[in-house]
N, C-alpha and C positions, 0 to 999 in steps of 0.2 A: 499626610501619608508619605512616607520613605520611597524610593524606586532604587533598587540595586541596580547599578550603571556597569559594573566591575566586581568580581571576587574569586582570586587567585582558583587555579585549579590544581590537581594532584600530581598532573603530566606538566613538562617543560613544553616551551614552544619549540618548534621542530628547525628551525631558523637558519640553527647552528648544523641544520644535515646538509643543508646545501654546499659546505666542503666537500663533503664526506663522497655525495654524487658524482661532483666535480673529479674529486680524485679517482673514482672508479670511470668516470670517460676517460679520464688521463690515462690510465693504466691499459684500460679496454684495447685502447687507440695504439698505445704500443707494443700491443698482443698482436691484437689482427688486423692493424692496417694491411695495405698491399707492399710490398718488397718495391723499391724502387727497378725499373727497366735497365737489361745489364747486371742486376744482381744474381749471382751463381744460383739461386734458387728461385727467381724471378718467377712470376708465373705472368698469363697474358697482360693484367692491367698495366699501365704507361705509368702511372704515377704511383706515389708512396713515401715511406717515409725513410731517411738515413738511417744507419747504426745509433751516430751520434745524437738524431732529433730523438728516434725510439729510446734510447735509454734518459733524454733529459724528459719526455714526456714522463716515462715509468716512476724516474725520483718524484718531480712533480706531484705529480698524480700518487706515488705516496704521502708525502709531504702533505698534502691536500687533505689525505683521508686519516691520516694519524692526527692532525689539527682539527680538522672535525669533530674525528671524536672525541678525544681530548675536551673540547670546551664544549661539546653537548654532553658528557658526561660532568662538566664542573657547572653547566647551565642546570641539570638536574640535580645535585647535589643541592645548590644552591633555593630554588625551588620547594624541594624537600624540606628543607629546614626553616624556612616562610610558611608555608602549609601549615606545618608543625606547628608551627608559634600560632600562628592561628586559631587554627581546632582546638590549640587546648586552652586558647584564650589569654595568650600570653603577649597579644599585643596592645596599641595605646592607641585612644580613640581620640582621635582630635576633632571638633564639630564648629562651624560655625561659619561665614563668610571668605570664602576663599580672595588672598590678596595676591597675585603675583609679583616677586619684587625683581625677576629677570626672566624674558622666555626666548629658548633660544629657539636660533634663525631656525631654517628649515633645513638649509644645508650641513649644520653642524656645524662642526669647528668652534664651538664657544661651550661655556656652560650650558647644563639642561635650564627647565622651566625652573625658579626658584619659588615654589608655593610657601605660603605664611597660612596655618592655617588654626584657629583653636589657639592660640600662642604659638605651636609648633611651626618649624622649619623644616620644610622636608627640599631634596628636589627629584623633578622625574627627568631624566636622560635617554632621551628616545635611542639614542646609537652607543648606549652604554649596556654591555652584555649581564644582564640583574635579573635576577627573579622579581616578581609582582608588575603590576601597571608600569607602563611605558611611553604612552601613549603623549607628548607633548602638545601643546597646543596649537600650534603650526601643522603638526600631525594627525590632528582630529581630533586631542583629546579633550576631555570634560572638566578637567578643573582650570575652569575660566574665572577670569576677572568676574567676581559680585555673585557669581556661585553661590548658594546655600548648600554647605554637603558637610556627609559625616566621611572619617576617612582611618581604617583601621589600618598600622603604623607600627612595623614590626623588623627592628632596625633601620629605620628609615627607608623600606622597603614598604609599598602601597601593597596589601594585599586587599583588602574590597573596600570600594567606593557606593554612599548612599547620595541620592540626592535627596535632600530634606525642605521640606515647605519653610518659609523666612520665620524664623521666632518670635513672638509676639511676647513682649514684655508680659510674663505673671506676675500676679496680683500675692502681694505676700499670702503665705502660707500654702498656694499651689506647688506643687511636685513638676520637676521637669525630667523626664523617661532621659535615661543617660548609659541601660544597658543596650547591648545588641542586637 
């Protein structure tokens, strides 16, 4: 019996908003901080922020929220078109005993997980910005060394993950289930 572990969804991960936030504290902040003490329009509080901090926060803080958007609108595009391939069943299934032949650290800085799986090559890059599974194996995720799984494979993009019971050698003239 199969256990779906993973299968792409229709919304992007939201990931990429945490610029977007960031940039509106930035912005906020050079709105309505308080006036520094001595400033011609000073009001009571002692501290605050300069001309020169308020306007580098404002760039910032746009800077932040225009890159935000930017790459959560290219993380959904992207998304979109994985889905796609998907649903209409236009991707490639590769099933069989998952081999890793690289998994990266935890911290990054090297290649993702490098799975061998089915004959296929894929890899997953936990801190590379993609559509479908992400999930490395340092990072919790599922396709581990001696794995049995199906893994549907759409640009090299994981969009759902099966875990599959170990194959037991069939007896000529058996059928082995190879749709979805």
């Amino acid at each position: 019996m199969r256990e779906t572990l993973y299968v792409i969804s229709s919304s992007p991960s939201s990931t990429q908003l945490v610029f977007v936030v960031l940039g509106a504290v930035l912005i906020l902040l050079a709105i309505f901080a308080p006036r520094p003490l001595g400033h011609p329009k000073a009001a009571a509080p002692r501290t605050g922020l300069e001309r020169s901090e308020r306007v580098a926060s404002l760039l910032a803080g746009s800077l932040f929220a225009v890159v935000g958007v930017l790459t959560w609108l290219d993380a959904k595009r992207m998304n979109a078109e994985v889905y796609q391939a998907y649903t209409d069943g236009k991707c490639q299934i590769a099933e069989g005993t998952v081999h890793l032949e690289h998994i990266q650290p935890e911290e990054g800085h090297a290649q993702g997980d490098v799975v061998k799986l089915g004959g296929q090559t894929f890899e997953i890059d936990y801190f590379h910005l993609a559509a479908g599974y992400q999930q490395t194996v340092r990072k919790g995720g599922v396709l581990r060394e001696g794995a049995s799984m199906r893994v549907w494979l759409c640009d090299g993009r994981v969009a759902r993950i099966d875990r599959v019971p170990p194959t037991v050698p069939s007896e000529p003239g058996q059928s082995h289930e190879t749709s979805p």
